[in-house]
mmCIF file of the N, C-alpha and C atoms, coordinates in Angstrom:
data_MODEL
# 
_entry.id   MODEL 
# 
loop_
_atom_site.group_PDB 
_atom_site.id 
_atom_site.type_symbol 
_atom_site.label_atom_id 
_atom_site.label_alt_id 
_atom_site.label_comp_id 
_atom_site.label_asym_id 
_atom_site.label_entity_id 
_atom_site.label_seq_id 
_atom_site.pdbx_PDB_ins_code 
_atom_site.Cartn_x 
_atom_site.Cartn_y 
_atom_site.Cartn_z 
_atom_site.occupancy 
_atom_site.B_iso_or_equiv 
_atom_site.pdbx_formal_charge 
_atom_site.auth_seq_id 
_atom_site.auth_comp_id 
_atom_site.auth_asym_id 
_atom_site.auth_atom_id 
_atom_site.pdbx_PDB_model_num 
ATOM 1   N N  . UNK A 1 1  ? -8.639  -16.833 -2.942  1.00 0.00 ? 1  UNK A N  1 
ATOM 2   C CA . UNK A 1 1  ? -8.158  -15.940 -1.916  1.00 0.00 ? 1  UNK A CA 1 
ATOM 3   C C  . UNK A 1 1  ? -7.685  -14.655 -2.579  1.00 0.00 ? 1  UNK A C  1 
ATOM 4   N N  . UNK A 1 2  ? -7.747  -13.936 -1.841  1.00 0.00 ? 2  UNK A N  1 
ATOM 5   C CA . UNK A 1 2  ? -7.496  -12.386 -2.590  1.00 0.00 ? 2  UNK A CA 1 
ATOM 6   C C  . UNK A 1 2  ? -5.630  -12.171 -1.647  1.00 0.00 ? 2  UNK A C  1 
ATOM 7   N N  . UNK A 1 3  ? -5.353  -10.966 -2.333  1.00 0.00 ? 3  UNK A N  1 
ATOM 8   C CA . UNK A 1 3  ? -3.673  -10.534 -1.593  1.00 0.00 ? 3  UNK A CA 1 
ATOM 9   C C  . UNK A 1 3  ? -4.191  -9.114  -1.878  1.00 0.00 ? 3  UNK A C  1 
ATOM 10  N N  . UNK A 1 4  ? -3.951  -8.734  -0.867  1.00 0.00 ? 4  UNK A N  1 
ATOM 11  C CA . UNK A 1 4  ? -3.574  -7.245  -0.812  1.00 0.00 ? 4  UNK A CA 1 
ATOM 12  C C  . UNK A 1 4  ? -1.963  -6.510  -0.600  1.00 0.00 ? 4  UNK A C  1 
ATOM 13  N N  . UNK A 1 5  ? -1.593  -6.269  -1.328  1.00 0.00 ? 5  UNK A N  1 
ATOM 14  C CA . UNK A 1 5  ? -0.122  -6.046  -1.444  1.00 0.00 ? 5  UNK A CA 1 
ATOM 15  C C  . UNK A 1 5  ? 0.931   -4.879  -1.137  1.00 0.00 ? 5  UNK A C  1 
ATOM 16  N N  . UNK A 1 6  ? 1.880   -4.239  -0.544  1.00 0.00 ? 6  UNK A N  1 
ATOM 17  C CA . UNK A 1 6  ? 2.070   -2.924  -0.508  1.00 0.00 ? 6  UNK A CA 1 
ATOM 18  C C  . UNK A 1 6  ? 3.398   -2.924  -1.245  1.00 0.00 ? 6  UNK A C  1 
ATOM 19  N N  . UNK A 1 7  ? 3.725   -2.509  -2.247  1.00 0.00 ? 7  UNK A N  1 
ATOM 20  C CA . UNK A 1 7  ? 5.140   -2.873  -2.884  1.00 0.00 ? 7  UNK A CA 1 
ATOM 21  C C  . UNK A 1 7  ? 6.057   -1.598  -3.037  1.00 0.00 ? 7  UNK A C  1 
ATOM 22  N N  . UNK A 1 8  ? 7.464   -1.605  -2.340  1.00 0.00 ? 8  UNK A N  1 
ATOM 23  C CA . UNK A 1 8  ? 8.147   -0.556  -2.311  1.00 0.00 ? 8  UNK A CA 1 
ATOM 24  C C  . UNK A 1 8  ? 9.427   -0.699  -3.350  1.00 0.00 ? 8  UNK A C  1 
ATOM 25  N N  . UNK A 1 9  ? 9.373   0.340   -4.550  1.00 0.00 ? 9  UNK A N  1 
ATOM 26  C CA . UNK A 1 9  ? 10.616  0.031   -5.345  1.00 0.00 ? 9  UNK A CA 1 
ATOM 27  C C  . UNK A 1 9  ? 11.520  1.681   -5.126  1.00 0.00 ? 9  UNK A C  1 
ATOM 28  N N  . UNK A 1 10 ? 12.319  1.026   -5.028  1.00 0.00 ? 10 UNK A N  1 
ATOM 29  C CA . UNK A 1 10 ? 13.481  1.899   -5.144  1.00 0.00 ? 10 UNK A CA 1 
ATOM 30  C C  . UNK A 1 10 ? 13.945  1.968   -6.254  1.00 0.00 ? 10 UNK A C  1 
ATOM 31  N N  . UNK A 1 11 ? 15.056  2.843   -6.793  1.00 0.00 ? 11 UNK A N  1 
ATOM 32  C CA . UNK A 1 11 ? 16.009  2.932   -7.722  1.00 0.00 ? 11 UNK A CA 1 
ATOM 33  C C  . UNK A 1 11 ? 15.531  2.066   -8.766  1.00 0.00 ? 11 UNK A C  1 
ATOM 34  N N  . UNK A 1 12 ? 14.172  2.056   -9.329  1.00 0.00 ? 12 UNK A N  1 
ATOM 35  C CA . UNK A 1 12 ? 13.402  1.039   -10.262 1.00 0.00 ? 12 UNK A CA 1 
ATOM 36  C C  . UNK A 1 12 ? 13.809  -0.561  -9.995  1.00 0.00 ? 12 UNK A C  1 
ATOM 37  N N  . UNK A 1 13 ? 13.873  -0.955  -8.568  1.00 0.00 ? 13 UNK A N  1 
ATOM 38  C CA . UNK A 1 13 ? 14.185  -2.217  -8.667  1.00 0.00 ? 13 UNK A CA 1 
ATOM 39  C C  . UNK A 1 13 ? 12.788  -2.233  -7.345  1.00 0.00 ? 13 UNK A C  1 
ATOM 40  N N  . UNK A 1 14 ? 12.321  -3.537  -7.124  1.00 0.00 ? 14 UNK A N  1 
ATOM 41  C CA . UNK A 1 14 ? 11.819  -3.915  -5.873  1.00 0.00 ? 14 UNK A CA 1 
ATOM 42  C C  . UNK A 1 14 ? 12.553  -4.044  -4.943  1.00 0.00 ? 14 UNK A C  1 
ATOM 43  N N  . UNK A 1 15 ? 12.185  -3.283  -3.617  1.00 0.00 ? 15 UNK A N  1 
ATOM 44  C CA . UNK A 1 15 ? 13.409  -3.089  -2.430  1.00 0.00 ? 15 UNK A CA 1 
ATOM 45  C C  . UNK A 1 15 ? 12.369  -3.997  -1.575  1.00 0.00 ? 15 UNK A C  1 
ATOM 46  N N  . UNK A 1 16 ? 10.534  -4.366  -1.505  1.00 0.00 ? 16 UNK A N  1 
ATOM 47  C CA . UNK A 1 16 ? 10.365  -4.677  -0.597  1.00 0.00 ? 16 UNK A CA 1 
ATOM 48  C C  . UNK A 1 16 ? 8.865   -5.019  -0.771  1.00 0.00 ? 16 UNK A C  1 
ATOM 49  N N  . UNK A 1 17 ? 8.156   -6.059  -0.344  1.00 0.00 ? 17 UNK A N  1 
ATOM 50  C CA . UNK A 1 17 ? 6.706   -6.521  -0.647  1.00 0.00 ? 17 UNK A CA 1 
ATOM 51  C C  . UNK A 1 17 ? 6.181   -6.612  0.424   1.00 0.00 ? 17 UNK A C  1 
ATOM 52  N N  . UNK A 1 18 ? 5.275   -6.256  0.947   1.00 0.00 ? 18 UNK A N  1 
ATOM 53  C CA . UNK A 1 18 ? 4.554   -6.722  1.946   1.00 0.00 ? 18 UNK A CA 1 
ATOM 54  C C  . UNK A 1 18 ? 3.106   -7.343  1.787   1.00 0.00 ? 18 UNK A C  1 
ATOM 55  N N  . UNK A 1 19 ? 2.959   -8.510  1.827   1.00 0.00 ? 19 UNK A N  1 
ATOM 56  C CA . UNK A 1 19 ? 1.367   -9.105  1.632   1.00 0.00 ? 19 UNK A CA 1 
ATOM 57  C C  . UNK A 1 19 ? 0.563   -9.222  2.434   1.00 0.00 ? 19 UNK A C  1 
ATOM 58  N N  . UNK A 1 20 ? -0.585  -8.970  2.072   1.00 0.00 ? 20 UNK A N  1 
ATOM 59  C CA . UNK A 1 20 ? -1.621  -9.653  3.198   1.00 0.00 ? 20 UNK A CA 1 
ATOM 60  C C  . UNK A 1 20 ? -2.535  -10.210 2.893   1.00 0.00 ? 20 UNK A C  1 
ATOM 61  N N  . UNK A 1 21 ? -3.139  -11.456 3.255   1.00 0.00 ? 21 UNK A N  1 
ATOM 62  C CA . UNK A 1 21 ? -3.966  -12.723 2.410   1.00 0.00 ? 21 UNK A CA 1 
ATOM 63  C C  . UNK A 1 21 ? -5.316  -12.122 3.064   1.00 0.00 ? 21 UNK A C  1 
ATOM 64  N N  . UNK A 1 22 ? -6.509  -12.196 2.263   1.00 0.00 ? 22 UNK A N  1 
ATOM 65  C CA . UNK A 1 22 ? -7.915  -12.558 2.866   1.00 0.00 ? 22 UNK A CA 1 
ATOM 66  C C  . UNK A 1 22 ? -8.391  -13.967 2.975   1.00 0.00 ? 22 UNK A C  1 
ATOM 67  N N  . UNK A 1 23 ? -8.587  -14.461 3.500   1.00 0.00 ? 23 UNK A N  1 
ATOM 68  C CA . UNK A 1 23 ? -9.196  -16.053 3.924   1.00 0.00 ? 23 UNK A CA 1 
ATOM 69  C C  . UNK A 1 23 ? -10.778 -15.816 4.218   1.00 0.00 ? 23 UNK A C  1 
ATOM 70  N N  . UNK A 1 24 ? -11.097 -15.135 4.962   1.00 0.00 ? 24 UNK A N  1 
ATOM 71  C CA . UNK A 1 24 ? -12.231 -15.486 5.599   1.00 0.00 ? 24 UNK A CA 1 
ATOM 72  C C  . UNK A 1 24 ? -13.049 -13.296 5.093   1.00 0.00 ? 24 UNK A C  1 
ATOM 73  N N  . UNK A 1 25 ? -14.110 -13.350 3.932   1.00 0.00 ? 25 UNK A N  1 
ATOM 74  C CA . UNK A 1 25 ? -14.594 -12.455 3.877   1.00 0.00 ? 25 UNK A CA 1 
ATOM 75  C C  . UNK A 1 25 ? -15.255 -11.334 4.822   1.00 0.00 ? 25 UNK A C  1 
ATOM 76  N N  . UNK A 1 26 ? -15.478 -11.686 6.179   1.00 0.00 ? 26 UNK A N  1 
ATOM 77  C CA . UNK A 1 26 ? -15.702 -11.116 7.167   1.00 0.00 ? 26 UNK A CA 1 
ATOM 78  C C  . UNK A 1 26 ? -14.729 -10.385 8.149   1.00 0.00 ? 26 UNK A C  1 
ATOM 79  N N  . UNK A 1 27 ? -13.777 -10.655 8.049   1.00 0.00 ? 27 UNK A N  1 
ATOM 80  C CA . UNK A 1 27 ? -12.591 -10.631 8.362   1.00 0.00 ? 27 UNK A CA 1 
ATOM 81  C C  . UNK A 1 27 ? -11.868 -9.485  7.696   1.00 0.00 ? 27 UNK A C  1 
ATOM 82  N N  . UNK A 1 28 ? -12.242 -9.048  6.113   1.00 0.00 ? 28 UNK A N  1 
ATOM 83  C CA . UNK A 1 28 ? -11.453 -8.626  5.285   1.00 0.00 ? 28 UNK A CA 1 
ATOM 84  C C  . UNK A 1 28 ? -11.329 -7.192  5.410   1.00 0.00 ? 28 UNK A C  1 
ATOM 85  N N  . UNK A 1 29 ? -11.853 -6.392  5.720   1.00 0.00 ? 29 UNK A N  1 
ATOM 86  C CA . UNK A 1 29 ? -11.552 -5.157  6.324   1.00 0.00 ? 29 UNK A CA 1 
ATOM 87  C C  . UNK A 1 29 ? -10.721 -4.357  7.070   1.00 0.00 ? 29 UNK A C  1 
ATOM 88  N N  . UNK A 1 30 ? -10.730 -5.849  8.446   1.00 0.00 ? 30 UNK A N  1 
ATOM 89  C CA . UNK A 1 30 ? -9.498  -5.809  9.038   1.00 0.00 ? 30 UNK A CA 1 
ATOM 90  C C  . UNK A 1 30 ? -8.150  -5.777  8.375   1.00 0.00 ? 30 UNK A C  1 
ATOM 91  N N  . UNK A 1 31 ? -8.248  -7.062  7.459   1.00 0.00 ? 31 UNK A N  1 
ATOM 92  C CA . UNK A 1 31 ? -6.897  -6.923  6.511   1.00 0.00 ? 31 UNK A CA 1 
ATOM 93  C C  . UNK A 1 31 ? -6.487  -5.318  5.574   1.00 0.00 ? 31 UNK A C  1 
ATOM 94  N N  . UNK A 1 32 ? -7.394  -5.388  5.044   1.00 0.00 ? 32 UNK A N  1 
ATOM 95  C CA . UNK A 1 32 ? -7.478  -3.656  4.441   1.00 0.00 ? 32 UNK A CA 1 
ATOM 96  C C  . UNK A 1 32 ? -6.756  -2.670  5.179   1.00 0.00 ? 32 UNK A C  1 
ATOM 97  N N  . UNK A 1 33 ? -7.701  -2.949  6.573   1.00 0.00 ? 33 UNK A N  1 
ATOM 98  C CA . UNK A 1 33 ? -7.244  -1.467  6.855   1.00 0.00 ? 33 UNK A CA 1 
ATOM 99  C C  . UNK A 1 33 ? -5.648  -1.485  7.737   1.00 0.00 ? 33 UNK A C  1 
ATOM 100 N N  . UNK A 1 34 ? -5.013  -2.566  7.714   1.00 0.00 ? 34 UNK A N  1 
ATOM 101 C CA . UNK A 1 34 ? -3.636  -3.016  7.970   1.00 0.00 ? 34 UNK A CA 1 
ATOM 102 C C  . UNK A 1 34 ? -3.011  -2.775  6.816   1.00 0.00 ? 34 UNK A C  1 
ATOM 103 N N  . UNK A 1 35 ? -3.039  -3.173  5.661   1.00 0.00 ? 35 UNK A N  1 
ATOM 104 C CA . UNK A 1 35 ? -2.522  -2.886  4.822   1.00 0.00 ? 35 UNK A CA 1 
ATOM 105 C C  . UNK A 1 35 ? -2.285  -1.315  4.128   1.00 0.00 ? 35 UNK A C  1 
ATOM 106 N N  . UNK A 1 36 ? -3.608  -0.782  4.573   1.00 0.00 ? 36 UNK A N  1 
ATOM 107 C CA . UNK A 1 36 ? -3.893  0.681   4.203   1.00 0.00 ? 36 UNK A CA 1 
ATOM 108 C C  . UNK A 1 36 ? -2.766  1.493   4.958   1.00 0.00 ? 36 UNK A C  1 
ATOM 109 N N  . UNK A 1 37 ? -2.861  1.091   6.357   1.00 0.00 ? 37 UNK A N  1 
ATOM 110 C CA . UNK A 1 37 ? -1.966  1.515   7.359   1.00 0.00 ? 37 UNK A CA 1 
ATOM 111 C C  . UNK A 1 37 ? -0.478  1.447   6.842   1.00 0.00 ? 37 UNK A C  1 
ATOM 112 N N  . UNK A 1 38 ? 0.271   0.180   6.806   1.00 0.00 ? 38 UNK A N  1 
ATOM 113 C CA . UNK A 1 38 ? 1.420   0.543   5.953   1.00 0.00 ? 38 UNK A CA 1 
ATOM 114 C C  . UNK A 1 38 ? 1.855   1.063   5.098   1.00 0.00 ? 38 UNK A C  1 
ATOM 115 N N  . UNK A 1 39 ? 0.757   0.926   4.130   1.00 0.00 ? 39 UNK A N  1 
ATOM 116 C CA . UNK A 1 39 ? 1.025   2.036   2.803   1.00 0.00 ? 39 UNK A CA 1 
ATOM 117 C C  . UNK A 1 39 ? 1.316   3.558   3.435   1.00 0.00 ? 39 UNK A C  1 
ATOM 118 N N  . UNK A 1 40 ? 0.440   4.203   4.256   1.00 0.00 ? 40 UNK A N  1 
ATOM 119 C CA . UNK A 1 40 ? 0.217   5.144   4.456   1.00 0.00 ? 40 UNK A CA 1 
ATOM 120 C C  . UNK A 1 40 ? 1.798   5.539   5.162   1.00 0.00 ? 40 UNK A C  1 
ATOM 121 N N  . UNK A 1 41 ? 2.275   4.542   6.326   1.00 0.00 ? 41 UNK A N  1 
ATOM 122 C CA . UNK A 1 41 ? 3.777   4.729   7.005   1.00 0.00 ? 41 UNK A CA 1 
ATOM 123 C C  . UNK A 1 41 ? 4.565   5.139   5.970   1.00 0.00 ? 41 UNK A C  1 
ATOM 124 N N  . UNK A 1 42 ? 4.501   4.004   4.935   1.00 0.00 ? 42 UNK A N  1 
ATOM 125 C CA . UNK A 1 42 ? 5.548   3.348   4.323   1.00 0.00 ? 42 UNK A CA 1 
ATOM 126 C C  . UNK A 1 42 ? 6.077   5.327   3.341   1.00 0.00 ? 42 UNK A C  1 
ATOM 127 N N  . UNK A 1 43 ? 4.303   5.611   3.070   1.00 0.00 ? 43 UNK A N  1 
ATOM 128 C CA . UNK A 1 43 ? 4.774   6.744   2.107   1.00 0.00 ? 43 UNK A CA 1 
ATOM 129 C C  . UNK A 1 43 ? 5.144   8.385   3.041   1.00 0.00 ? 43 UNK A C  1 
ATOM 130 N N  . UNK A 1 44 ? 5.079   8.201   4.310   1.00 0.00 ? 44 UNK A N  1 
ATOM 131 C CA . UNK A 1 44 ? 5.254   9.153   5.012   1.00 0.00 ? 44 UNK A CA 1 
ATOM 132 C C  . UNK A 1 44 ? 6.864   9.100   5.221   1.00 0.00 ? 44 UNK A C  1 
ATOM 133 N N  . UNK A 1 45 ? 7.471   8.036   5.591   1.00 0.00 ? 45 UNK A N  1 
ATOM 134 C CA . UNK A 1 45 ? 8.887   7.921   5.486   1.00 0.00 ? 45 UNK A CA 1 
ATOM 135 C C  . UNK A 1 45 ? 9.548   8.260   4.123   1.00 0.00 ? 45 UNK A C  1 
ATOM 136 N N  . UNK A 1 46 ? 9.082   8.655   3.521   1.00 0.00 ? 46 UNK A N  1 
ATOM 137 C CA . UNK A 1 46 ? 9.447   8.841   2.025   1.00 0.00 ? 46 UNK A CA 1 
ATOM 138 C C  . UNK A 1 46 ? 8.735   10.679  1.816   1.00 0.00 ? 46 UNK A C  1 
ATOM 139 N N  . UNK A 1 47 ? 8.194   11.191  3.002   1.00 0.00 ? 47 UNK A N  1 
ATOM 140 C CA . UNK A 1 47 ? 8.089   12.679  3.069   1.00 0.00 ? 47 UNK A CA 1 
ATOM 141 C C  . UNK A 1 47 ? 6.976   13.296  2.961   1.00 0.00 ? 47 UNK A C  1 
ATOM 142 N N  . UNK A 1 48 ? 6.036   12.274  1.840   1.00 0.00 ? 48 UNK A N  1 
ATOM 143 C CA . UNK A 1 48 ? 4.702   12.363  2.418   1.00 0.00 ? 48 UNK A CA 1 
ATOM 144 C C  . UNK A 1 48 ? 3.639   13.385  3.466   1.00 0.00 ? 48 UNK A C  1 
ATOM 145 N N  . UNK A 1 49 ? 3.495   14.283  3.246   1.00 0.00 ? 49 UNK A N  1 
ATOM 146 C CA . UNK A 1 49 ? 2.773   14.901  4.219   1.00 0.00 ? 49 UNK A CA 1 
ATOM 147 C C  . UNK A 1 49 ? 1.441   15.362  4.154   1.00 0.00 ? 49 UNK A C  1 
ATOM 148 N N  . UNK A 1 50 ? 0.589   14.416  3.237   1.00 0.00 ? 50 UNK A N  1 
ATOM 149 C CA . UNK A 1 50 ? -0.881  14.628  3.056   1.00 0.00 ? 50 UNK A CA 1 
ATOM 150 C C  . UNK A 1 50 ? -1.779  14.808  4.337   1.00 0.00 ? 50 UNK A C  1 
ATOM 151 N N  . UNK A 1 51 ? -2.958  15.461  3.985   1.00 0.00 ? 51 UNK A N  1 
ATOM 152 C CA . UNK A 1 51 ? -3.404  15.507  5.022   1.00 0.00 ? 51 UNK A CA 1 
ATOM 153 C C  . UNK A 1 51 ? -5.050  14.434  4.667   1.00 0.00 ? 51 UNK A C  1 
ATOM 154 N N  . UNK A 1 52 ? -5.719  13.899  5.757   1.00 0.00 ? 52 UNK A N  1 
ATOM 155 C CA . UNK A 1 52 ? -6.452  12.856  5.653   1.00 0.00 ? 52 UNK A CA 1 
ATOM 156 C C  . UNK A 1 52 ? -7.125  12.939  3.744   1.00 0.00 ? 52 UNK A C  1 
ATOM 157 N N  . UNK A 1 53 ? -7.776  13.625  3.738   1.00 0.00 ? 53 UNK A N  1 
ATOM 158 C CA . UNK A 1 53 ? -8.758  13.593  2.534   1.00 0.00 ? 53 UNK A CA 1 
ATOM 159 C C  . UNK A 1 53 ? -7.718  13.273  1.308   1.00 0.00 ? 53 UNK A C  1 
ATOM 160 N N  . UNK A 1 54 ? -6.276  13.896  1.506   1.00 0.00 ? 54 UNK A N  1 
ATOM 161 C CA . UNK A 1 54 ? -5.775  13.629  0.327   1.00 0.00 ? 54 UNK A CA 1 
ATOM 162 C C  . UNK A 1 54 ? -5.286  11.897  0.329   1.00 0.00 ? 54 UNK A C  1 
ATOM 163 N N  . UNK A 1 55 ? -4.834  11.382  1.410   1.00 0.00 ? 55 UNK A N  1 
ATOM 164 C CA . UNK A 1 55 ? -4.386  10.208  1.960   1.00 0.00 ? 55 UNK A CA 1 
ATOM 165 C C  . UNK A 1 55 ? -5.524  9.180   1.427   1.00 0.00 ? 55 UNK A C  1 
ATOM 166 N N  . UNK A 1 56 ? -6.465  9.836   1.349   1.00 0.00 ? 56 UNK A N  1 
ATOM 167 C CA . UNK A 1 56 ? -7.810  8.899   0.788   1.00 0.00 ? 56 UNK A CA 1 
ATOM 168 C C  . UNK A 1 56 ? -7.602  9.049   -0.883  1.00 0.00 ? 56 UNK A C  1 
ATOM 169 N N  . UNK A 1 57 ? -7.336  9.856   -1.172  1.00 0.00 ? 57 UNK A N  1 
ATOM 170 C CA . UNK A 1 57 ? -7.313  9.648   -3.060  1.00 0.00 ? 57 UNK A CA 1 
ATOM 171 C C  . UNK A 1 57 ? -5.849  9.109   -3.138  1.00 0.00 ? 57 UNK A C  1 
ATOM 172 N N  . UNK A 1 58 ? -4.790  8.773   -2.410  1.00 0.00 ? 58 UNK A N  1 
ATOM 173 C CA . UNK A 1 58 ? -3.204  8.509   -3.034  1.00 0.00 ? 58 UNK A CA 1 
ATOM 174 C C  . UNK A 1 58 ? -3.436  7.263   -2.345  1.00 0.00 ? 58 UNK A C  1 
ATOM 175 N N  . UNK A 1 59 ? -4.322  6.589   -1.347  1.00 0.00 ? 59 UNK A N  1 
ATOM 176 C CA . UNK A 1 59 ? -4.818  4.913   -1.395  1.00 0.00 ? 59 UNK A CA 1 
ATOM 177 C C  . UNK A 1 59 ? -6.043  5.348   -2.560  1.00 0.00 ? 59 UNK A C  1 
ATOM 178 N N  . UNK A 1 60 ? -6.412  5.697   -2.649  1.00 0.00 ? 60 UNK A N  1 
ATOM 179 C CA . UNK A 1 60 ? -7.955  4.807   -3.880  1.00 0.00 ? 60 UNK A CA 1 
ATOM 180 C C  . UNK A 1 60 ? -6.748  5.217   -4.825  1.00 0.00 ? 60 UNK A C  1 
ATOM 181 N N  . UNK A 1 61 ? -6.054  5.316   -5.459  1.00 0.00 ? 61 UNK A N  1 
ATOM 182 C CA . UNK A 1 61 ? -4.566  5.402   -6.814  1.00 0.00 ? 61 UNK A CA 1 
ATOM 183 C C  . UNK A 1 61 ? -4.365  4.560   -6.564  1.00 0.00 ? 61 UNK A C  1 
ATOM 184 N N  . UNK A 1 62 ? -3.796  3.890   -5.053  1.00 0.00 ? 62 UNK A N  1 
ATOM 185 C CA . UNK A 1 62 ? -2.961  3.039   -5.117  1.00 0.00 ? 62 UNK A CA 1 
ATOM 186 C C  . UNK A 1 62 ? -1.647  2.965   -5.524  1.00 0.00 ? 62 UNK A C  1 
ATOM 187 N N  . UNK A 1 63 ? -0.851  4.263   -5.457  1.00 0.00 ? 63 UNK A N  1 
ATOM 188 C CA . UNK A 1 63 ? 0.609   4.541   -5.580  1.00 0.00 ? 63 UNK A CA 1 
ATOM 189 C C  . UNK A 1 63 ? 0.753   5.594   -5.228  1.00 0.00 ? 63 UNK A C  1 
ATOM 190 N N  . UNK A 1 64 ? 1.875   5.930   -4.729  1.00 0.00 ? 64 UNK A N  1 
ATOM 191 C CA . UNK A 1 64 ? 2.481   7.232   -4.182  1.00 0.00 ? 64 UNK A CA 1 
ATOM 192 C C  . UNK A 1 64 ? 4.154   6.953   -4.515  1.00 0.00 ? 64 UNK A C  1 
ATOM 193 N N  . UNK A 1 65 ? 4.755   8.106   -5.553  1.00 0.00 ? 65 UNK A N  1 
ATOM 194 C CA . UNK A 1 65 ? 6.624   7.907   -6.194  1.00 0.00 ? 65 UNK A CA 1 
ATOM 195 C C  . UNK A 1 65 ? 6.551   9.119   -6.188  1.00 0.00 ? 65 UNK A C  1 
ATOM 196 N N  . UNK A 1 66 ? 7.823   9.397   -6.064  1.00 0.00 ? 66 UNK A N  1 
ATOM 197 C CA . UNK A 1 66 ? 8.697   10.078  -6.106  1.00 0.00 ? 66 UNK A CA 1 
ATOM 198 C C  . UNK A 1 66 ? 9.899   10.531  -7.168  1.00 0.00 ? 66 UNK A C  1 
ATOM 199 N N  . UNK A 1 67 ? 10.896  10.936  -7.161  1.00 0.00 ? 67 UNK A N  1 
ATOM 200 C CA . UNK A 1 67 ? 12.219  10.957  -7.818  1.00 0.00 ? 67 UNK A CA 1 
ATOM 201 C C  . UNK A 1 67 ? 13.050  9.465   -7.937  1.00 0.00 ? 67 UNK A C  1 
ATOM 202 N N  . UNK A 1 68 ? 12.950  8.817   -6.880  1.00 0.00 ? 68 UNK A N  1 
ATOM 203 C CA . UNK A 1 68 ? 13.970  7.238   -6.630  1.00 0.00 ? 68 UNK A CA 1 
ATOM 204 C C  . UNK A 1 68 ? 12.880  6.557   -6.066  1.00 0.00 ? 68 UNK A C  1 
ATOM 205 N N  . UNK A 1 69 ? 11.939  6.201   -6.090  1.00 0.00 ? 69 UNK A N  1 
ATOM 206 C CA . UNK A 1 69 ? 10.983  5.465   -5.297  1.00 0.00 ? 69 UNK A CA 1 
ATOM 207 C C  . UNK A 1 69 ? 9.539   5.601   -5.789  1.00 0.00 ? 69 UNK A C  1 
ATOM 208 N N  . UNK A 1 70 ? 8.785   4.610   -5.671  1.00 0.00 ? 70 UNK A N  1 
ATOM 209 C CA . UNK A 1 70 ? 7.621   4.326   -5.299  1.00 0.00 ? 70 UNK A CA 1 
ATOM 210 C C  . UNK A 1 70 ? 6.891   3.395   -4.672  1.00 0.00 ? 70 UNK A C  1 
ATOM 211 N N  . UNK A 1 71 ? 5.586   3.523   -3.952  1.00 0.00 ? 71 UNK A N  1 
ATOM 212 C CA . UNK A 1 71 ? 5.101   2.612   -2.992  1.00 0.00 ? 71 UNK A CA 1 
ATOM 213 C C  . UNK A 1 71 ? 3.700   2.617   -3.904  1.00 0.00 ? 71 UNK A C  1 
ATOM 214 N N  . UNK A 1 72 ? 3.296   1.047   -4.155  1.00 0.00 ? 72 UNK A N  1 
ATOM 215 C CA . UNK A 1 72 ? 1.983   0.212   -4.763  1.00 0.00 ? 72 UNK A CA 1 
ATOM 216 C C  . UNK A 1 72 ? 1.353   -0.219  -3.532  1.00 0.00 ? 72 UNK A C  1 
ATOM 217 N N  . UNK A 1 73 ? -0.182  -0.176  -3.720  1.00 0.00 ? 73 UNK A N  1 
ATOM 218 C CA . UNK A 1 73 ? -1.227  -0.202  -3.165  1.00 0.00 ? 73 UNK A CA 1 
ATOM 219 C C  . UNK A 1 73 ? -1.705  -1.428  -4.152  1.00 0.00 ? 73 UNK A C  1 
ATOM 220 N N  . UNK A 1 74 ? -1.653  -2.898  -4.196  1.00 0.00 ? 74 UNK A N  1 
ATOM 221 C CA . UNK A 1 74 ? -1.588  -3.786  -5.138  1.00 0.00 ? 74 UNK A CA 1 
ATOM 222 C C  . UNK A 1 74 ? -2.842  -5.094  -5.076  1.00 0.00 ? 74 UNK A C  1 
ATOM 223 N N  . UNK A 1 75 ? -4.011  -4.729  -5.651  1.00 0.00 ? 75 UNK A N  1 
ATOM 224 C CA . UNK A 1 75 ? -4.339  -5.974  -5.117  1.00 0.00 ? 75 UNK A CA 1 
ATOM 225 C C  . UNK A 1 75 ? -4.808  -7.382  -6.148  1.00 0.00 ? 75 UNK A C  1 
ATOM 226 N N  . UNK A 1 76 ? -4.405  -8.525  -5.783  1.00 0.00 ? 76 UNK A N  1 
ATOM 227 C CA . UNK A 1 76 ? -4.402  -9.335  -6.880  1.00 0.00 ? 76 UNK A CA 1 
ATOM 228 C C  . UNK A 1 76 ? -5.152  -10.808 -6.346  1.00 0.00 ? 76 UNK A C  1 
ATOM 229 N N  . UNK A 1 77 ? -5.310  -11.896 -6.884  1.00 0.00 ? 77 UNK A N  1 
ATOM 230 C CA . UNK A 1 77 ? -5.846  -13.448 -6.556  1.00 0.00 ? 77 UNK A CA 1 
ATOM 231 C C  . UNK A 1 77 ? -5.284  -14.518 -6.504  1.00 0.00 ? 77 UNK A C  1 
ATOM 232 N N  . UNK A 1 78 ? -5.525  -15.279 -5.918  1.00 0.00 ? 78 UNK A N  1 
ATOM 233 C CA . UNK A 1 78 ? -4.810  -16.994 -6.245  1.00 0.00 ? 78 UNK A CA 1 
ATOM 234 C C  . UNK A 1 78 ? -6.092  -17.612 -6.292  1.00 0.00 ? 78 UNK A C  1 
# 
């Protein structure tokens, strides 16, 4: 199974994980683009103000930090 992960650290500590499992490969897109979606909130509350095209290269990074923070775009296996 794959995890797609969105991980928010604060003050260099982990403040917050959010996972999302793939089970079924047909399916997995859907998961993606949920996960994509939070990332994208998660880094707009944090001031964020890209506009689409850039929003597409700071998910394909897979991180977006700051001064006290950063948000991971994480993906890993079991």
């Amino acid at each position: 199974m794959r995890i797609i992960s969105v991980i928010e650290i604060k003050d260099g500590n982990v403040h917050n994980i959010d996972s999302f499992g793939i089970f079924e490969e047909q399916l997995s897109q859907e998961v993606v683009d949920k996960a994509e979606m939070l990332f994208i909130e998660k880094i707009r509350d944090y001031g964020c103000e890209a506009e689409d095209d850039e929003l597409d290269e700071i998910i394909g990074d897979g991180y977006y930090d700051g001064m006290n923070f950063a948000i991971n775009l994480v993906w890993s296996q079991i």
